[in-house]
C-alpha positions as CSV (number, residue, x, y, z in Angstrom):
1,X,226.6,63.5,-44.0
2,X,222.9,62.1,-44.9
3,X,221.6,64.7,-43.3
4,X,223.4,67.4,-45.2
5,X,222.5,65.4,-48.4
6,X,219.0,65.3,-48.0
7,X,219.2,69.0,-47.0
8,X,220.8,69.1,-50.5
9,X,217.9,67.8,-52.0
10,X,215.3,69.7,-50.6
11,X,217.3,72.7,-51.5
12,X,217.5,71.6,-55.1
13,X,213.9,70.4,-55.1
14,X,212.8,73.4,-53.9
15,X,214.6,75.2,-56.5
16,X,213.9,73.0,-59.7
17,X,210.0,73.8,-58.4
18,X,210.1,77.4,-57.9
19,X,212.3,77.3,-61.6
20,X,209.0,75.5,-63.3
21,X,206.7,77.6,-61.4
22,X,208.4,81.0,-62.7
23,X,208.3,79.1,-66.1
24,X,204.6,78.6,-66.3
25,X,204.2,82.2,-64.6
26,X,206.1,83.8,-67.2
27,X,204.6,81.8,-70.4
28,X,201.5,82.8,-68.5
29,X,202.2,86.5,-68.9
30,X,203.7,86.6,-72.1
31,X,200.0,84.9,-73.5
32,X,198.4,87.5,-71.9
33,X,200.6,90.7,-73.1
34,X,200.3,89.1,-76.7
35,X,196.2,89.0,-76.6
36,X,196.5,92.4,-75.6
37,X,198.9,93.4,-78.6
38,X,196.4,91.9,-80.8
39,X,193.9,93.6,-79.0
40,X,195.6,96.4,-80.1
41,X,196.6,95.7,-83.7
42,X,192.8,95.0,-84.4
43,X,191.9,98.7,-83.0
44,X,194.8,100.4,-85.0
45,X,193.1,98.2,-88.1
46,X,189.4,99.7,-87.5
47,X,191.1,103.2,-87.2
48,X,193.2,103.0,-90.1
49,X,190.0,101.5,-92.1
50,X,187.7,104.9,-90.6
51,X,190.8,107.6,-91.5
52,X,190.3,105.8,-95.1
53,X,186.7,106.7,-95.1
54,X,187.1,110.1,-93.7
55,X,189.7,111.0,-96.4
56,X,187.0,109.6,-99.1
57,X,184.5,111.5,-97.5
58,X,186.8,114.8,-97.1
59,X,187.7,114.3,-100.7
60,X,183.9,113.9,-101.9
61,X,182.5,116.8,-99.8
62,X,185.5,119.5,-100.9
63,X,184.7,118.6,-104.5
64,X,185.1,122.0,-106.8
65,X,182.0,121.5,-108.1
66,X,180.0,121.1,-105.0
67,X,181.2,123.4,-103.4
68,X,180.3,125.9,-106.0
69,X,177.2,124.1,-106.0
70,X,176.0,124.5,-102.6
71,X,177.2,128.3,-102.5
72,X,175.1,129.3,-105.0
73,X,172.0,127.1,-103.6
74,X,172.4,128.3,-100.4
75,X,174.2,131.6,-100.1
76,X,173.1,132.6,-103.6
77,X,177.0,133.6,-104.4
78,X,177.4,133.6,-107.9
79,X,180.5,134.0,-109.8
80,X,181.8,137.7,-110.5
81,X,182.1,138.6,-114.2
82,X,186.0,139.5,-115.0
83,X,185.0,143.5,-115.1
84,X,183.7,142.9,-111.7
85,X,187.0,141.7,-110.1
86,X,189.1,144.3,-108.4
87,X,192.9,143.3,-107.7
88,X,194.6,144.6,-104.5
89,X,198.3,144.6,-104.6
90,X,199.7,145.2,-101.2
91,X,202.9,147.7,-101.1
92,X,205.8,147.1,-99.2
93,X,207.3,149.4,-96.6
């Protein structure tokens, strides 16, 4: 009977450690998964903040008026007088 209790014991010992253990184990993990998630939160952040530059930048550089600009600095394209301008209608078959 004493031995059976103190095999009781042990058991339950045994059991309430490994419980604690897995406790700290898992807290352990979750610290680390949620460092990594901020990890990640703080790379979606700088990407978001680029995209926002690269639309101002897009925006900027497809401006009307420098694009007309540059295509007459550099390709020397001017624009066509109205008499100039031919109008192609396509017919359908």
């Amino acid at each position: 009977m004493v031995l059976a209790r103190w095999l009781l014991v042990a058991v339950l010992s045994a059991l309430v450690i490994g419980s604690g253990v897995a406790v700290v184990y898992v807290k352990h993990e979750n610290r680390k998964l949620f460092m990594e998630l901020q990890s990640f939160y703080k790379v979606r952040d700088q990407l978001d903040e680029e995209w926002g530059r690269l639309l101002l930048e897009q925006s900027t550089l497809a401006r009307q008026g420098r694009v007309e600009h540059l295509a007459h600095e550099r390709l020397g394209m001017v624009v066509p007088n109205p008499s100039e301008v031919v109008i192609i209608t396509l017919m359908k078959w």
